[in-house]
NUNURO-751473 format. One record per residue: residue number from 1; residue in one letter; chain; x, y negated, z negated of N, C-alpha, C in turn. Coordinates in nm, 2 decimals. Example, Ala and Ser with C-alpha at 12.3 -4.5 7.8 and 13.67 -1.06 7.14 Angstrom:
REM NUNURO-751473
+-------+-------+------+--------+--------+--------+--------+--------+--------+--------+--------+--------+
: marnu : torro : palo :    n.X :    n.Y :    n.Z :   ca.X :   ca.Y :   ca.Z :    c.X :    c.Y :    c.Z :
+-------+-------+------+--------+--------+--------+--------+--------+--------+--------+--------+--------+
:     1 :     A :    A :   1.32 :   0.57 :  -0.78 :   1.23 :   0.45 :  -0.78 :   1.32 :   0.33 :  -0.78 :
:     2 :     S :    A :   1.28 :   0.22 :  -0.71 :   1.37 :   0.11 :  -0.71 :   1.29 :   0.00 :  -0.79 :
+-------+-------+------+--------+--------+--------+--------+--------+--------+--------+--------+--------+
This chain:
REM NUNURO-751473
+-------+-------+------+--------+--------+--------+--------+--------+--------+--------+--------+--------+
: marnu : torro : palo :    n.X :    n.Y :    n.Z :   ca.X :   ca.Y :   ca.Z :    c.X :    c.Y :    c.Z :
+-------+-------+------+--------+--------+--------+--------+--------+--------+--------+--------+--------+
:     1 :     X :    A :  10.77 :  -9.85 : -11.55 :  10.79 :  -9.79 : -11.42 :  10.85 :  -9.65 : -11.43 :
:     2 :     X :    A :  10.79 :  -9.58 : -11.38 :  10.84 :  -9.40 : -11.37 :  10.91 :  -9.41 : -11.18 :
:     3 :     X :    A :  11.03 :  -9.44 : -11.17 :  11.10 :  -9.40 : -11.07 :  11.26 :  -9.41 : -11.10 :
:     4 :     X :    A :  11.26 :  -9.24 : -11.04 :  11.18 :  -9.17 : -10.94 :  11.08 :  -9.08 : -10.98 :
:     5 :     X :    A :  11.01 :  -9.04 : -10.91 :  10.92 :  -8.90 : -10.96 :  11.00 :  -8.84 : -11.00 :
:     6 :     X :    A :  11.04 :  -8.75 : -11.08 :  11.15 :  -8.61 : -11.06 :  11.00 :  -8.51 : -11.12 :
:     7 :     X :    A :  11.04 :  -8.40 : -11.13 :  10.98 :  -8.27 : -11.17 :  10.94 :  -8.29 : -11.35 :
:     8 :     X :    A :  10.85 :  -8.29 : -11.37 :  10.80 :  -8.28 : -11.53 :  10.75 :  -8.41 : -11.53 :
:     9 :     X :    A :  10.74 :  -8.53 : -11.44 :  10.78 :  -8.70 : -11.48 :  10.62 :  -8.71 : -11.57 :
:    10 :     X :    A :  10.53 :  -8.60 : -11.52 :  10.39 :  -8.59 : -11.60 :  10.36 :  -8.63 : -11.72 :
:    11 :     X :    A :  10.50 :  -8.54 : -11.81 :  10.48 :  -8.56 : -11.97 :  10.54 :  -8.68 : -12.01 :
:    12 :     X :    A :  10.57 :  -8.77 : -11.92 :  10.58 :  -8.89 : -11.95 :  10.49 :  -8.92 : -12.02 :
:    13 :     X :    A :  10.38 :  -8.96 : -11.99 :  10.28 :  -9.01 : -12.01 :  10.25 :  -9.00 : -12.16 :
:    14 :     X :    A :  10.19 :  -8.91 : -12.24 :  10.18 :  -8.91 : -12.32 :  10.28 :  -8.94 : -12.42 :
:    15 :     X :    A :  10.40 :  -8.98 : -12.40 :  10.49 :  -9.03 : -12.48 :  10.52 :  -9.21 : -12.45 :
:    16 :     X :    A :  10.42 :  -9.25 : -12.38 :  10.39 :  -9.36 : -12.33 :  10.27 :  -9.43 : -12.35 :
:    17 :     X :    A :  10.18 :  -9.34 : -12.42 :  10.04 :  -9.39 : -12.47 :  10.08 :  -9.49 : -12.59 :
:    18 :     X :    A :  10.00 :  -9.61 : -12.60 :   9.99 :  -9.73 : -12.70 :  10.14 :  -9.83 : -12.68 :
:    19 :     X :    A :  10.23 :  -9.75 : -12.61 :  10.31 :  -9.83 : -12.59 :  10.33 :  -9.93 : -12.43 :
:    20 :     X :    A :  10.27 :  -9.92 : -12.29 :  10.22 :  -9.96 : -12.22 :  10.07 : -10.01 : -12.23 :
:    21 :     X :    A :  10.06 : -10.08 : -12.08 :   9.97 : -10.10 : -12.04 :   9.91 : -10.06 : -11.91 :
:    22 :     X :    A :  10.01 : -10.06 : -11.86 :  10.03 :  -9.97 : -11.69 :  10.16 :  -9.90 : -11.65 :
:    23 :     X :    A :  10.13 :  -9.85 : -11.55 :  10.25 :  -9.75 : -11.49 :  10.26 :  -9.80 : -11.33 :
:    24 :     X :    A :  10.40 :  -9.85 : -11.32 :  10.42 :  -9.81 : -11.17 :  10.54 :  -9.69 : -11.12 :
:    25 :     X :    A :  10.45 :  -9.61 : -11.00 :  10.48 :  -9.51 : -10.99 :  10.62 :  -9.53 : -10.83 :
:    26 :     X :    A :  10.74 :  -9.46 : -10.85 :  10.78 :  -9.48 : -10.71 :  10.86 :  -9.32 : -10.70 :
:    27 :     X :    A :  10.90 :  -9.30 : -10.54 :  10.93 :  -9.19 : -10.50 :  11.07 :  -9.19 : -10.51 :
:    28 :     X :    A :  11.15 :  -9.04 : -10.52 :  11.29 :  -9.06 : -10.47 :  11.31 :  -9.09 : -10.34 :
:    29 :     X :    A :  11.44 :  -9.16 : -10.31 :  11.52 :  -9.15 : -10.21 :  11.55 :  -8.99 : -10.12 :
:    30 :     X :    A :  11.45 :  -8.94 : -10.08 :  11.45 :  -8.80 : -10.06 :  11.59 :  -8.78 :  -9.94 :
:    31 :     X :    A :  11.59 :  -8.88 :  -9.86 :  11.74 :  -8.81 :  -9.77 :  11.85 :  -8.85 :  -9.92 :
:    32 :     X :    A :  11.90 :  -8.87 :  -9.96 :  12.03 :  -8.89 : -10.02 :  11.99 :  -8.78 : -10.17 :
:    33 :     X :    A :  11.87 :  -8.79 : -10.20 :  11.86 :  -8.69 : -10.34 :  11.83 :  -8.54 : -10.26 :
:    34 :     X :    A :  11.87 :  -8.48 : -10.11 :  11.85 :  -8.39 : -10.10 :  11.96 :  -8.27 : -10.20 :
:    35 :     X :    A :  12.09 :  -8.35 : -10.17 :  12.14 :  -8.22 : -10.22 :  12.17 :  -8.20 : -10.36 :
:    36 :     X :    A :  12.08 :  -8.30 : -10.44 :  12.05 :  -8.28 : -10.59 :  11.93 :  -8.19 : -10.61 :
:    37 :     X :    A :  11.83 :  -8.22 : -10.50 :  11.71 :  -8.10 : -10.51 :  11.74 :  -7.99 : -10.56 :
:    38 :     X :    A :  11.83 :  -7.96 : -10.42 :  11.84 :  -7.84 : -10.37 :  11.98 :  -7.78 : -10.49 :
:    39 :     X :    A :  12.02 :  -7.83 : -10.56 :  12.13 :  -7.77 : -10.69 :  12.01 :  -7.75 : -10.77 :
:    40 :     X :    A :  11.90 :  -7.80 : -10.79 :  11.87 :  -7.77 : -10.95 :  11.72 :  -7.68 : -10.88 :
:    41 :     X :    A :  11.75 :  -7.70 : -10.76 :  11.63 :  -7.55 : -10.72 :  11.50 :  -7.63 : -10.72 :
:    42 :     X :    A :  11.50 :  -7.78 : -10.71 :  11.39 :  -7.80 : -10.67 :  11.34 :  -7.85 : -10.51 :
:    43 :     X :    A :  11.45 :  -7.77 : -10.40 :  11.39 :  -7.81 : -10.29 :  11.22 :  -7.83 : -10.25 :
:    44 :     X :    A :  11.13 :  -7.73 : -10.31 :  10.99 :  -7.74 : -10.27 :  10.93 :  -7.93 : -10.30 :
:    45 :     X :    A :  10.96 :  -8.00 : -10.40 :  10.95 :  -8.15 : -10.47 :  11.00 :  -8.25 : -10.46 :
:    46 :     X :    A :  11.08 :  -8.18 : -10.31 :  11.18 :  -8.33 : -10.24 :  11.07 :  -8.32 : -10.13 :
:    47 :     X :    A :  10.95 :  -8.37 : -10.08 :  10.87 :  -8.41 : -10.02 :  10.73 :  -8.55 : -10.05 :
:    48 :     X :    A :  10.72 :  -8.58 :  -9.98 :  10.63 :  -8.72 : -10.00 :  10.48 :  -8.60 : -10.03 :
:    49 :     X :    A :  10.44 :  -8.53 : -10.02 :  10.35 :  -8.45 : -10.06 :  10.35 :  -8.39 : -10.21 :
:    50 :     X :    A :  10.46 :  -8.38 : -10.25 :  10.51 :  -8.39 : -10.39 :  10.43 :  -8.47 : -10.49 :
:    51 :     X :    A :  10.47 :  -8.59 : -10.45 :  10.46 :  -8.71 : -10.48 :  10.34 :  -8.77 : -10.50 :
:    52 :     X :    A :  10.30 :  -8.76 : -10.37 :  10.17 :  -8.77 : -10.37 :  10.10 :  -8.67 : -10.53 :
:    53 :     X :    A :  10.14 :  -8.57 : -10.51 :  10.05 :  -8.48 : -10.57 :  10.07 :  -8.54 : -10.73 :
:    54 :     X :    A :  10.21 :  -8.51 : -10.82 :  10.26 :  -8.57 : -10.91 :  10.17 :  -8.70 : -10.94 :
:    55 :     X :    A :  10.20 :  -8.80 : -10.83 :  10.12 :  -8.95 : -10.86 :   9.98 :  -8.91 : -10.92 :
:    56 :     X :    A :   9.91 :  -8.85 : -10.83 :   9.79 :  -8.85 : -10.89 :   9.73 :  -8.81 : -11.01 :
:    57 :     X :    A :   9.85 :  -8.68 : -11.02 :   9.81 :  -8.64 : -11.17 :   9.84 :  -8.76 : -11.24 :
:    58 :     X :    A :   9.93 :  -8.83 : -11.25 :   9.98 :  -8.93 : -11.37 :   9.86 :  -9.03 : -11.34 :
:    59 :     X :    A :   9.84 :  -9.06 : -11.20 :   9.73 :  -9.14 : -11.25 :   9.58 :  -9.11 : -11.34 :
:    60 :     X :    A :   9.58 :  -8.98 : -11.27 :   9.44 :  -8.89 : -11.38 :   9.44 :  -8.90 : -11.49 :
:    61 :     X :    A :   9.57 :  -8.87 : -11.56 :   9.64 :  -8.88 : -11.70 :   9.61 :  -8.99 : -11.79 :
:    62 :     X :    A :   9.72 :  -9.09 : -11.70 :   9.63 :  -9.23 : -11.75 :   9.53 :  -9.28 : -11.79 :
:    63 :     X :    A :   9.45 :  -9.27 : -11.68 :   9.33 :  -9.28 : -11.68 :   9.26 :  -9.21 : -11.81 :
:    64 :     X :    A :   9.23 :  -9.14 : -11.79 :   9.20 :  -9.04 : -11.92 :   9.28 :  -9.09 : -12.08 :
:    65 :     X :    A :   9.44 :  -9.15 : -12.07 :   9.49 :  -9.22 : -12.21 :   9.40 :  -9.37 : -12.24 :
:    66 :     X :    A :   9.42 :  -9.40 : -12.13 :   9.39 :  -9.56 : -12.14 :   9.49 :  -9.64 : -12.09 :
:    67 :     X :    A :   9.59 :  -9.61 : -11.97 :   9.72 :  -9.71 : -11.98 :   9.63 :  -9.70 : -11.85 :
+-------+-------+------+--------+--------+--------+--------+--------+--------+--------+--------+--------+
């Protein structure tokens, strides 16, 4: 399981090949991780649109490893 999303959670993946078999993917707590966003400058990635976007890569990713 990759939660939360945070920023980079992508290169997960390949350091996760042969050792899984699946991924489940979940979001942050976006009200209470706002003002950790917003310190490390990632306000634009505190959004469910984020997430969305992230998710899919990792799922493409996957897809493409074999998990």
């Amino acid at each position: 399981m990759i939660a939360p999303i945070l920023p980079e959670a992508e290169n997960l993946t390949s350091m996760l090949t042969d050792k899984v078999d699946y991924m489940i993917l979940d979001r942050m707590n976006y009200y209470h991780a706002a003002k950790i966003y917003e310190k490390h400058g990632w306000k634009e990635k505190n959004t469910y649109e984020y997430f969305k976007y992230i998710g899919s890569k990792i799922v493409n990713i996957c897809n493409r490893l074999g998990i």
